[in-house]
C-alpha positions in Angstrom: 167.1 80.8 142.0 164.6 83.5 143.7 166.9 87.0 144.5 166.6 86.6 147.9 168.3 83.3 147.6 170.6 84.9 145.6 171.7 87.9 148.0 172.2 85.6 151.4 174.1 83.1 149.0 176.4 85.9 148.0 177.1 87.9 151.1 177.3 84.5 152.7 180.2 83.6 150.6 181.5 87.4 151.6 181.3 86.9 155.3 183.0 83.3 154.8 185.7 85.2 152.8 186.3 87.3 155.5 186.5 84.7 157.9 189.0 83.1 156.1 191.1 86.1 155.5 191.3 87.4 159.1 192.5 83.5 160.2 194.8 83.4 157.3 196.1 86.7 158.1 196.9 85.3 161.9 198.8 82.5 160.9 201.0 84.8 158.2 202.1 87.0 161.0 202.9 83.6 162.9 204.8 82.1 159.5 206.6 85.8 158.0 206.3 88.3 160.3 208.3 90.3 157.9 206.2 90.1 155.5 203.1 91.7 157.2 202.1 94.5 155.2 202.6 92.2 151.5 199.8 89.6 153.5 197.7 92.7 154.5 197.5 94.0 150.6 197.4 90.4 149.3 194.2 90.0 151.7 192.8 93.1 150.7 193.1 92.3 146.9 190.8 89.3 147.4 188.7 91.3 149.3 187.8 93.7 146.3 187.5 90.6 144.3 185.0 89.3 146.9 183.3 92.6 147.4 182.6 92.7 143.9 181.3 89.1 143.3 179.0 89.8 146.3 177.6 92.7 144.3 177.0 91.6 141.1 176.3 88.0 142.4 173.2 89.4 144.4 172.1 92.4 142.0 172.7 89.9 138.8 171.8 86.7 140.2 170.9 85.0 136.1 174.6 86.2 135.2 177.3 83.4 135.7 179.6 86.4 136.4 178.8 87.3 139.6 179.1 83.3 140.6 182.6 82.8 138.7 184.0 85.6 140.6 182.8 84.0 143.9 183.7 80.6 143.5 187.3 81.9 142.5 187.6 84.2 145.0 186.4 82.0 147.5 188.8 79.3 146.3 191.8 81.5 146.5 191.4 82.3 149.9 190.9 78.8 150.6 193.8 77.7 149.4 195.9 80.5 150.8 194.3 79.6 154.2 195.5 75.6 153.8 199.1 76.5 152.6 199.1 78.6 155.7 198.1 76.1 158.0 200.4 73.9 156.9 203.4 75.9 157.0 202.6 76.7 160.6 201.9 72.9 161.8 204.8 71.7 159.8 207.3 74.4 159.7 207.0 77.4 162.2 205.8 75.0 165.1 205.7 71.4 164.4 202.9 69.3 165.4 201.2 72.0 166.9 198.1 71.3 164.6 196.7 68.1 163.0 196.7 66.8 159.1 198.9 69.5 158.4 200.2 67.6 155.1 196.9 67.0 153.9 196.0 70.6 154.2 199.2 71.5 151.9 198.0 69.0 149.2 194.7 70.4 149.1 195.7 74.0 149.5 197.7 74.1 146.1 195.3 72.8 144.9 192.5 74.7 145.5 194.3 78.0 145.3 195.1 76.9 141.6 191.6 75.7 140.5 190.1 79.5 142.0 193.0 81.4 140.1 192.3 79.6 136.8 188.9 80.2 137.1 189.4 84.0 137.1 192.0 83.7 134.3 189.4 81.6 131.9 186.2 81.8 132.2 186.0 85.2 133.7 187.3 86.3 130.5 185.5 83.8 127.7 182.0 84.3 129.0 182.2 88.3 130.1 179.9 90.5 130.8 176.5 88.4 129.7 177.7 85.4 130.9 177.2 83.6 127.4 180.5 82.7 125.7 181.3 84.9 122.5 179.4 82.7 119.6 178.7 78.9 119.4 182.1 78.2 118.3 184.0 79.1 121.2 182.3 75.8 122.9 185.9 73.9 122.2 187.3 75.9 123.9 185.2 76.0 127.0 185.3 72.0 127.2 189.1 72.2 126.9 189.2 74.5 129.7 187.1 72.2 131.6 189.5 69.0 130.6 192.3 70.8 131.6 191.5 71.4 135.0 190.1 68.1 135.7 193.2 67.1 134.3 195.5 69.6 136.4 193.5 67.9 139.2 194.5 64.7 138.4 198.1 65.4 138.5 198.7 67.9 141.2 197.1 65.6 143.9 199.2 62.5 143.6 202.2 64.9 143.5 204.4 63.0 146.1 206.0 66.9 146.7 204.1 70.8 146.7 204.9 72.4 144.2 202.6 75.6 144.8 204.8 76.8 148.0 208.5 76.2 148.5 208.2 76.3 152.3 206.3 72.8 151.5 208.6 71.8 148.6 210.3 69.0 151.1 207.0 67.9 153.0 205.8 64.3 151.9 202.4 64.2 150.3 200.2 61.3 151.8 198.6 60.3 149.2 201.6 61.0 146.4 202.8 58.7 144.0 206.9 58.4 144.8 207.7 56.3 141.5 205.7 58.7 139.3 207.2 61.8 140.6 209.0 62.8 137.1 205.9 62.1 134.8 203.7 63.8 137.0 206.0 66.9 137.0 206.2 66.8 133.3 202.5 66.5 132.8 201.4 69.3 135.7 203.9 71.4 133.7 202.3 70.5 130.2 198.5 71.0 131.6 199.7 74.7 133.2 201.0 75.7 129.8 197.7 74.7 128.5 195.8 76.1 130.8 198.1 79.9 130.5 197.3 79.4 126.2 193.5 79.3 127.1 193.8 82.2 129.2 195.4 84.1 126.0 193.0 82.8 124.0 189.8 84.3 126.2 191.7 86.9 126.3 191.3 87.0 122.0 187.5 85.9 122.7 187.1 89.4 124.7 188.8 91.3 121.9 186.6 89.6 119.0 183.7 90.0 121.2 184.7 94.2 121.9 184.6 94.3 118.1 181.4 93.2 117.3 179.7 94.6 120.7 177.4 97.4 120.4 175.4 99.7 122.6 175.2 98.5 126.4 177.9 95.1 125.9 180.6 97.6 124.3 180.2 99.9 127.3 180.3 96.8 129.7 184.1 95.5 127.8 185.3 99.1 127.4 185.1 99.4 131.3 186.9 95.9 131.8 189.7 96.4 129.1 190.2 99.8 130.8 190.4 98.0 134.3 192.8 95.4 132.6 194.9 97.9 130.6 195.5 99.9 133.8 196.6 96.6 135.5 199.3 95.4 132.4 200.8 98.7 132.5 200.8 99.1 136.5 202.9 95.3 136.3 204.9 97.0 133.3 206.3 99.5 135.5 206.9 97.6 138.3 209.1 94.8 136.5 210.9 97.9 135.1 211.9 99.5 138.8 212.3 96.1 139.9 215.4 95.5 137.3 215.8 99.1 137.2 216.4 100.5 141.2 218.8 99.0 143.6 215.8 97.5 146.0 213.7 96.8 143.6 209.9 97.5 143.7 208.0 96.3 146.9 205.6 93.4 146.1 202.9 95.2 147.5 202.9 97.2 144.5 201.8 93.4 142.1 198.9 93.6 144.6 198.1 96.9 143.9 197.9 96.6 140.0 195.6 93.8 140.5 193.4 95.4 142.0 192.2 97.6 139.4 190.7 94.2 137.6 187.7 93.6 140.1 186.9 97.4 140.3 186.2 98.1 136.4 184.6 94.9 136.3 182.1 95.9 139.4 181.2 99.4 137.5 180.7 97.8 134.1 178.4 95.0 135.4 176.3 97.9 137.9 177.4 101.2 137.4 178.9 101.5 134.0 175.6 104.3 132.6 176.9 106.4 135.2 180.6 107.8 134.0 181.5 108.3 130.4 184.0 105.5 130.0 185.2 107.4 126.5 185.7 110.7 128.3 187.9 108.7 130.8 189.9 106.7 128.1 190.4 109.8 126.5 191.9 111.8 129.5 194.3 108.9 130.7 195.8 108.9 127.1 196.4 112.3 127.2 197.6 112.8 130.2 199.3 109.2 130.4 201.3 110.3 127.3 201.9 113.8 128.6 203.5 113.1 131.7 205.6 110.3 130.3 206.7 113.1 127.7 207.0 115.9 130.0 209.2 113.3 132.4 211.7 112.2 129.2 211.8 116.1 128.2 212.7 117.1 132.1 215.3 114.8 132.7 216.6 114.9 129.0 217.3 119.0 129.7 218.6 118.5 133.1 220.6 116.1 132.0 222.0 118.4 128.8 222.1 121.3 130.9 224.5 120.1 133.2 226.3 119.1 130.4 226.6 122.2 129.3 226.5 124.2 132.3 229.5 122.6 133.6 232.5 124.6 134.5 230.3 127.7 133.8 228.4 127.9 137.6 229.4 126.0 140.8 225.7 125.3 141.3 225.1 124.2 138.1 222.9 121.3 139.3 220.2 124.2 140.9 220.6 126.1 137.7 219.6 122.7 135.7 216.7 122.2 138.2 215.0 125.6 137.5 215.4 125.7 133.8 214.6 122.8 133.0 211.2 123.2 135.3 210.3 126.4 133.5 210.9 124.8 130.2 208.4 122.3 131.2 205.7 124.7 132.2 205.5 126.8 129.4 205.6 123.3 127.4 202.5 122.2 129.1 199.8 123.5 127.1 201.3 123.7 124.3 202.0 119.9 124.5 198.6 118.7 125.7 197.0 120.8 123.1 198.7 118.7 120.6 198.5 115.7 122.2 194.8 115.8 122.1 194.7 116.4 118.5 196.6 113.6 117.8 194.6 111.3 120.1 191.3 112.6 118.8 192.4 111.8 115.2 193.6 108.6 115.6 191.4 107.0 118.4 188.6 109.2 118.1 188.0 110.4 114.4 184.8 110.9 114.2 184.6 113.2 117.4 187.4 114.8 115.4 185.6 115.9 112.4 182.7 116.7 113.5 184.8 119.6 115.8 186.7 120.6 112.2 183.3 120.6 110.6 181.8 122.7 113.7 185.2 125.2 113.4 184.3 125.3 109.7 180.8 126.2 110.2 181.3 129.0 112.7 183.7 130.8 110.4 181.4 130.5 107.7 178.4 132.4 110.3 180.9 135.4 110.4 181.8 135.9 106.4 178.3 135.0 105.0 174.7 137.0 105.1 173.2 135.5 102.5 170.8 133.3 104.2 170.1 130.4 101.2 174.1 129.7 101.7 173.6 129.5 105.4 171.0 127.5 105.6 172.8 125.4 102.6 175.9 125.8 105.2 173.6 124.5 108.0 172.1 121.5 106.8 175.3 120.5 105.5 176.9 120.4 109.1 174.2 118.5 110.6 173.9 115.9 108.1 178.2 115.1 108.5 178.2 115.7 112.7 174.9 114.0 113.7 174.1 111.7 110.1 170.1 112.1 110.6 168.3 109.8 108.0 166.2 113.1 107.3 167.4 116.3 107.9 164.7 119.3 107.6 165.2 123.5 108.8 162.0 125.4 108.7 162.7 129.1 109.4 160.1 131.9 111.4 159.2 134.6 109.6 158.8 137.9 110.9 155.0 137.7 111.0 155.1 134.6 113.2 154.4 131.8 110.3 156.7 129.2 109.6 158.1 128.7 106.6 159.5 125.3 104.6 163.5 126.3 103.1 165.4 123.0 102.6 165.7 119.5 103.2 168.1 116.5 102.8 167.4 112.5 102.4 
């Protein structure tokens, strides 16, 4: 495929997403009102996703990537758009529309198929669009079973099982008398299909650690992108069990959409930002704040204890130590926090800056200049690890002169 092909294929399948979307949108504000602002961030999630798929699709035309992400996108969308349909021409007002069953079979349907694709073969074949090694072929044929398979058995459904608005419409081309063994196999064939999503995810952790160069920088930006999104959904389940309203469901859609985003900058931009430099700083200050937030409360919580009785405003007084304690902790804190990160995740970063430290108090003790330049070669052979290391020094005529090598 030429690249022009390529690019009006791509933003084709990105205006046709749009398309969908806005209609989609109109008949959610028809079927949930309420629910408005959840559609609206549901609709922009896909869009990034689309966005994306558009990009790399059109600048990486030979990379199956780019093409994954559209057809799953694209299929999503779809299948929201069907549900939606339905639910208006059968629920919210009846008969306005036609086939509106048939749209509801093929809307689960479809909405599945695009979903699993970003769940397995996003992950298995990612960022080269090659799967990991030879022996991950297995899997990749399972996958492919599985959803014919899941299509097999989620059409003849006689009920929906994607949307309980739909749970109690008829499907017209369901199977009444094998209603319980379809069940039990759509439910066997999802489990199979969630275990191949945990085992790409394995096939991106195997393929991290034997990456180098270019590919490593391409799956650090994904996991990143990923990591962010687990513990974005962490949080979220927490202040849904955790608060008395629970967390808004707008927040799912914004953890989500962290996944398309590092996956757009490692396939086009990823030589443009130091991805190790970014790591570092979220676990530093990631682990900072959730100290510094266990240490606040912890002290306001004490003092109060221990302040009771003592002050009528012993809530205020609380407040304000407990923020002081916190500021002169800061640095302190983050100082340390960095060394520990930097020796366990980042060692040899680590000693080379020891090494470095070493070296400089060593410039300000010694004069003799055969120990220096012993000194010298020593620190550049353990920070940079040169096959041949070489220091030729001027002499005060002009000429240069040969003092001391290393193999």
């Amino acid at each position: 495929m030429s690249k022009r092909i390529a690019f009006w294929l791509a933003w084709f399948t990105w205006i046709f997403y749009v398309v969908i979307a806005i209609v989609t949108l109109l008949f959610q504000m028809k079927n949930a009102p309420s629910e408005w602002l959840s559609d609206i961030f549901g609709a922009l999630v896909l869009f990034a996703f689309a966005t994306v798929a558009a990009l790399i699709a059109s600048r990486r035309p030979q990379n199956p990537i780019g093409w994954i992400f559209c057809l799953g996108t694209l299929f999503s969308a779809l299948g929201n758009f069907l549900l939606e349909y339905a639910v208006y021409t059968l629920i919210t007002v009846p008969g306005s529309l036609p086939a509106g069953a048939w749209m509801g079979v093929f809307g689960g349907w479809t909405r599945g198929i695009g979903w699993f694709l970003l769940l397995t073969f996003l992950l298995l074949l990612f960022p080269n669009g090659h799967l990991p090694s030879p022996r991950w072929r297995p899997l990749a044929r399972l996958i492919v079973g599985l959803l014919i398979a899941y299509t097999i058995t989620i059409l003849p459904a006689p009920f929906s099982s994607w949307d309980t608005r739909l749970a109690t419409v008829r499907n017209p081309i369901g199977i009444a008398g094998a209603a319980d063994l379809l069940n039990v196999l759509t439910t066997l064939i999802l489990l199979g299909l969630f275990a191949t999503s945990i085992a790409c995810i394995v096939a991106v952790v195997l393929r991290f650690r034997r990456a180098r160069g270019e590919e490593r920088q391409q799956l650090k930006w994904f996991a990143y992108g990923m990591a962010l999104s687990i513990l974005m959904l962490i949080v979220i389940v927490i202040l849904m069990f955790s608060t008395v309203n629970g967390a808004p469901g707008t927040l799912f859609y914004l953890a989500l959409v962290c996944i398309p985003i590092s996956a757009g900058i490692a396939m086009l931009r990823y030589r443009l930002y130091d991805i190790d430099v970014l790591i570092n700083r979220t676990l530093v200050y990631g682990s900072l704040s959730a100290l510094l937030a266990l240490l606040y409360f912890g002290l306001i919580f004490a003092l109060q204890s221990l302040l009771q009785g003592k002050f009528t405003q012993n809530n205020g007084v609380a407040i304000v130590v407990s923020t002081l304690a916190i500021a002169a902790l800061f640095q302190p804190l983050r100082r340390r926090i960095q060394q520990i990160i930097d020796r366990r995740f980042y060692r040899r970063k680590y000693d080379a800056a020891r090494t470095l430290a070493a070296f400089s108090a060593t410039l300000r003790n010694e004069v003799d200049l055969s120990q220096l330049s012993e000194h010298l070669l020593m620190v550049v052979e353990e920070t940079m690890q040169p096959a041949h290391v070489s220091l030729w020094l001027r002499q005060p005529e002009g000429k240069f002169s040969y003092a001391h090598s290393k193999e």
